[in-house]
Residue frames relative to the residue before (quaternion, step in Angstrom):
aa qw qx qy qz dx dy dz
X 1.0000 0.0000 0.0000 0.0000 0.00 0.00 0.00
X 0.3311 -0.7651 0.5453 0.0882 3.62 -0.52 0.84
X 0.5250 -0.7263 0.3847 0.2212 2.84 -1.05 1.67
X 0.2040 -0.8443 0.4059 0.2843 3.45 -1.04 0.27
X 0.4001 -0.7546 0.3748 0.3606 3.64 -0.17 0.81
X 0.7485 -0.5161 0.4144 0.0405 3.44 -1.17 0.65
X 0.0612 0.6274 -0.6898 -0.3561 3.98 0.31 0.17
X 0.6160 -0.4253 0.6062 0.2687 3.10 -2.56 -0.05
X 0.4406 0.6891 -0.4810 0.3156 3.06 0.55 0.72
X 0.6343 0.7311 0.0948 0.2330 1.87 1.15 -2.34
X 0.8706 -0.0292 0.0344 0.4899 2.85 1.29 -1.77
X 0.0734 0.7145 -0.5142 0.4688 2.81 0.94 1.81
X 0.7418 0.4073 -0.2411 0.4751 2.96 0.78 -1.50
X 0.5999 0.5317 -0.3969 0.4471 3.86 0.66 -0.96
X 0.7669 0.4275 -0.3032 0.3704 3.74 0.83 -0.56
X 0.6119 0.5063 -0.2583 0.5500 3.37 1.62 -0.29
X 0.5243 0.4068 -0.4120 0.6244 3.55 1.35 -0.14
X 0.7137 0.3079 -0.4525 0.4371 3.76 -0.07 -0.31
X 0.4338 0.6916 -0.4145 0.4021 3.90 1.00 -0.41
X 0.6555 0.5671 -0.1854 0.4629 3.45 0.71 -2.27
X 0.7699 0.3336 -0.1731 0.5158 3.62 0.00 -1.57
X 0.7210 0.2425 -0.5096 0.4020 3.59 0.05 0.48
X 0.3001 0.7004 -0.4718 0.4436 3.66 1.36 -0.17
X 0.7360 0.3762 -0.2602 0.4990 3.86 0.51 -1.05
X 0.6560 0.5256 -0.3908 0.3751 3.75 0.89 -0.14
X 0.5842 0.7109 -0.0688 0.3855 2.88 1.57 -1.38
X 0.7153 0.4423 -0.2300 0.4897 3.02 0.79 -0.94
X 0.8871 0.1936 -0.2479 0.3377 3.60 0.17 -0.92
X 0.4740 0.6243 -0.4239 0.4537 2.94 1.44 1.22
X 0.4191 0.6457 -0.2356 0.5932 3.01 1.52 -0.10
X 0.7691 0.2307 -0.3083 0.5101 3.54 0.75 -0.79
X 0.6401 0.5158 -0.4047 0.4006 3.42 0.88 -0.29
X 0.6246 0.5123 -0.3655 0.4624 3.58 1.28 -0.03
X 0.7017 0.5625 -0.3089 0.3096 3.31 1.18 0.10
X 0.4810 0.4865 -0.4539 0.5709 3.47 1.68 0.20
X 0.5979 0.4974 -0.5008 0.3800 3.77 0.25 0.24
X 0.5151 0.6092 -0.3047 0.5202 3.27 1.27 -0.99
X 0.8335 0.3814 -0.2912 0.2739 3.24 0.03 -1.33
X 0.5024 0.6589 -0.3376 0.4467 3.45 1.93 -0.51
X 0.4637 0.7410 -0.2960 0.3851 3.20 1.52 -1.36
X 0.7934 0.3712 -0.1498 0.4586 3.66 0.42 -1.78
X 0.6122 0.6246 -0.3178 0.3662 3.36 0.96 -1.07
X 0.6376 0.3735 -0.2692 0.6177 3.87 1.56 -0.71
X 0.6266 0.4905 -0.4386 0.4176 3.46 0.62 -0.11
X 0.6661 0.5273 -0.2675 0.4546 3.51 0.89 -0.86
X 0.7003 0.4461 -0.3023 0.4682 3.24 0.95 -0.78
X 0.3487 0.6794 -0.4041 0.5034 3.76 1.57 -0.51
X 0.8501 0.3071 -0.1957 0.3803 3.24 -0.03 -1.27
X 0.5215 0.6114 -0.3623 0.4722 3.88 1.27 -0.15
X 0.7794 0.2303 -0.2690 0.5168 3.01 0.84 -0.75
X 0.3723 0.6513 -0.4877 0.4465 3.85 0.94 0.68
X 0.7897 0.4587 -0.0805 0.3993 3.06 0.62 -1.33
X 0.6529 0.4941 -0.1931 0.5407 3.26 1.51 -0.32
X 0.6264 0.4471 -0.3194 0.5530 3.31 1.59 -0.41
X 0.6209 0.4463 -0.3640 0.5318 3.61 1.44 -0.60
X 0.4845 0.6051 -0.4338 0.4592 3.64 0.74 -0.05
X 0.6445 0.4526 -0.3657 0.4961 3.59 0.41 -1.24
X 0.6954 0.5878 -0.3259 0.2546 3.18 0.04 -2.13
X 0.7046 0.5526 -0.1906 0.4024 3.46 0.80 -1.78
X 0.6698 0.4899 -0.3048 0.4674 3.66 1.47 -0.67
X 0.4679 0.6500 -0.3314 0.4987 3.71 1.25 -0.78
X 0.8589 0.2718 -0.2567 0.3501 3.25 0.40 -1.34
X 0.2669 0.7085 -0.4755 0.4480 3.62 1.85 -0.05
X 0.5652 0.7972 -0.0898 0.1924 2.79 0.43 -1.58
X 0.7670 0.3127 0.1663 0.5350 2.99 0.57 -2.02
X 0.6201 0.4741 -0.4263 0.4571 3.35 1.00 -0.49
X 0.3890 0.7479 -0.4514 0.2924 3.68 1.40 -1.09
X 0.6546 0.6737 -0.1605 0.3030 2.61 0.58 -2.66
X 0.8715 0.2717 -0.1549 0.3778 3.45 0.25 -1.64
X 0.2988 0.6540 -0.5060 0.4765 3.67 1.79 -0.21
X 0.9090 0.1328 -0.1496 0.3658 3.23 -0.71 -1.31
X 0.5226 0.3257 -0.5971 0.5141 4.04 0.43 0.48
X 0.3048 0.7480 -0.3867 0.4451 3.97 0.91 0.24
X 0.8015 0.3478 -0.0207 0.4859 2.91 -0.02 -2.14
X 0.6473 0.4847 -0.3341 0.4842 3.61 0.73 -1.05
X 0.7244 0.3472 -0.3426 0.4871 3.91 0.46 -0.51
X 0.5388 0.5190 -0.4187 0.5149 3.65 0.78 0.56
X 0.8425 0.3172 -0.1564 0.4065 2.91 0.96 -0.52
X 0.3639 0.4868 -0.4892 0.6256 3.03 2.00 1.06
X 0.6419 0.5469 -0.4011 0.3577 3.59 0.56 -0.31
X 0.7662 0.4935 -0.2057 0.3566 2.92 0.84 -1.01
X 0.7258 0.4652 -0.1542 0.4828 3.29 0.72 -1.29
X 0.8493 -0.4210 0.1976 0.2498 3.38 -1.46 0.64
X 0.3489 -0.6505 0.4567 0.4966 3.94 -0.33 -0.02
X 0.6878 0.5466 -0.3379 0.3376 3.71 0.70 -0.11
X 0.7241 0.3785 -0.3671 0.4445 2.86 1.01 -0.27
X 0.6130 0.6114 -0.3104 0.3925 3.50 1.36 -0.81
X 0.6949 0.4027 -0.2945 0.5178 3.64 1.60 -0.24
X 0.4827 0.4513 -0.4357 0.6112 3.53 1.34 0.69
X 0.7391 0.3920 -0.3418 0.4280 3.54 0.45 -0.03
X 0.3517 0.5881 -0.3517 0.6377 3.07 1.57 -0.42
X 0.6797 0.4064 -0.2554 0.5547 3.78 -0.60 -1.30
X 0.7829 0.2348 -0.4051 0.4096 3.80 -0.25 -0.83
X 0.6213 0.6022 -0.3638 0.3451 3.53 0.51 -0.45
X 0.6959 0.5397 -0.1918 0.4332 3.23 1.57 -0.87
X 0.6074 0.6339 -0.2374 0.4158 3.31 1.38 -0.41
X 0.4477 0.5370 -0.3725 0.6103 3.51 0.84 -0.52
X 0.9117 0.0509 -0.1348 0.3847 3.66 -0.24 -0.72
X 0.4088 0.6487 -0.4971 0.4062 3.15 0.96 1.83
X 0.6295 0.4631 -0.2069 0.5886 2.66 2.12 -0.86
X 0.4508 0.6084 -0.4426 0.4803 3.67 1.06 -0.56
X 0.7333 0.4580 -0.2080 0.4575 4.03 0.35 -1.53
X 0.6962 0.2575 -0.3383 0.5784 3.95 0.76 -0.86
X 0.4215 0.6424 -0.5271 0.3631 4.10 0.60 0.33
X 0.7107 0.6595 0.0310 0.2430 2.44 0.79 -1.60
X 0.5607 0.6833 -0.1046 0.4559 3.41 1.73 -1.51
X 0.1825 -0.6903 0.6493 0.2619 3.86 -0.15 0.33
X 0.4133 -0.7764 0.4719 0.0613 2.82 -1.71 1.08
């Protein structure tokens, strides 16, 4: 039996009717894929809140710490620099406080 060709009219239309009628599947699947999505971003966003809050901290610590090492910094410059007498009185004064702190301390 010999195929029969089709006008192009014809089957334009047969391809735009099969187009149309999945258009109606399509669609409210589409909307039902979009509340996963939106859950999707909602953990991502929140990912990143709590990134940023942990880089927040972190970034203060090390603020922090640099203080710390500035001024035990500054103080060892200023053993270098300055005199041996005075830097071994300051020494000595620094040492006293926690001679008395240790013989406080001693039961008697």
């Amino acid at each position: 039996m010999p195929r029969r060709l089709l006008p192009v009219r014809l089957l334009g239309k047969q391809v735009m009717d099969n187009v149309a009628s999945w258009i109606w599947v399509l669609i409210p699947l589409a909307a039902i894929g979009i509340a996963p999505f939106k859950m999707w971003i909602r953990v991502k966003e929140r990912q990143i809140e709590a990134q940023t809050s942990l880089a927040a901290e972190k970034s203060a610590q090390y603020a922090s710490h640099v203080e710390r090492l500035e001024a035990r910094v500054r103080v060892l410059e200023q053993i270098a620099t300055d005199g041996g007498i005075q830097t071994a009185a300051q020494i000595e004064a620094l040492r006293a406080p926690q001679l008395t702190e240790s013989r406080n301390n001693e039961p008697v």
